[in-house]
N, C-alpha and C positions, 0 to 999 in steps of 0.2 A: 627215619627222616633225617635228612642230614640240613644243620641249623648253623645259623654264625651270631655269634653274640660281639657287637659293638657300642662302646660307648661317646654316646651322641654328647658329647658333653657339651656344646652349646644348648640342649634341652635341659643339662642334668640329667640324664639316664642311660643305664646300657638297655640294647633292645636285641632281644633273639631274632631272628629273619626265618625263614625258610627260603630254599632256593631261588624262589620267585623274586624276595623281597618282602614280602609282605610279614608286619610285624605282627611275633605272636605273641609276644609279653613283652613287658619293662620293670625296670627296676630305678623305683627313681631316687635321686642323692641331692644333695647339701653338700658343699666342699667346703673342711677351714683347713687353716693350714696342717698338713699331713694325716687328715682325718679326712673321710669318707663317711656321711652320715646317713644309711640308706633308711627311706622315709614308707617308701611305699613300694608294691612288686604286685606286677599285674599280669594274669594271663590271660587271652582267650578264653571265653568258656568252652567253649569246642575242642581246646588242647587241654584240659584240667585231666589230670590223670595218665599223659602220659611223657611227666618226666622235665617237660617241658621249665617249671618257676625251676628246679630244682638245676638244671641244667644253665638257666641265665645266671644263675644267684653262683652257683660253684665258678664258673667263668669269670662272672664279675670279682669276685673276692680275691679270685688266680689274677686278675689285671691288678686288683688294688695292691698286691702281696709282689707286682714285680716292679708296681712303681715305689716301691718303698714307705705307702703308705699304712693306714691303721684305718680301722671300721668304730662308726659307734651304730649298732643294730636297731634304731627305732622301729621297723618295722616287722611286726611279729611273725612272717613268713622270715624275714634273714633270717632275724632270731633264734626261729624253732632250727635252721636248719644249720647254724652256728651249731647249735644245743645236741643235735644229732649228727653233729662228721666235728670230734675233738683236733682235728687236724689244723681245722683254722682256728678256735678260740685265742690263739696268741694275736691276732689281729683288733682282739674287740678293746678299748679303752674304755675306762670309765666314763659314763655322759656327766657332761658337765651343769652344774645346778644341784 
């Protein structure tokens, strides 16, 4: 299935589409200055399984990585997938507190 991930950022979130439109997850954020705080990442139950959070969240992180941004992972879906593809961990900062 071919998907478009954008970030809605007057909602705070990027959101996967499928051709139609129609959204099949999200990912949602907190902005401070040069930090990306992703909170929450949501799919369809209907798409769970195929690819789909894993797909928004790599996307998202490739947007944050070209605005010159930095991640802080509160949400334990980035998290795990931070934790499993070493390619981004240079994005993550330490949370603050």
């Amino acid at each position: 299935m071919t998907t478009r991930v954008t970030d809605v950022a007057d909602q705070q979130r990027f959101e996967i589409t499928d051709p139609d439109g129609t959204v099949l997850g999200v990912a949602e954020y907190e902005r401070r200055p040069g930090v990306v705080v992703f909170t929450h990442t949501e799919v369809d139950p209907r798409q769970e399984g195929h690819g789909i959070g894993s797909t928004l969240v790599r996307e998202a992180l490739d947007a944050v990585r070209a605005a010159g941004d930095r991640i802080e992972p509160r949400c334990p879906f980035v998290r795990a997938f931070v934790e499993d593809h070493p390619e981004y961990r240079d994005l993550v900062v330490d949370p603050v507190g």
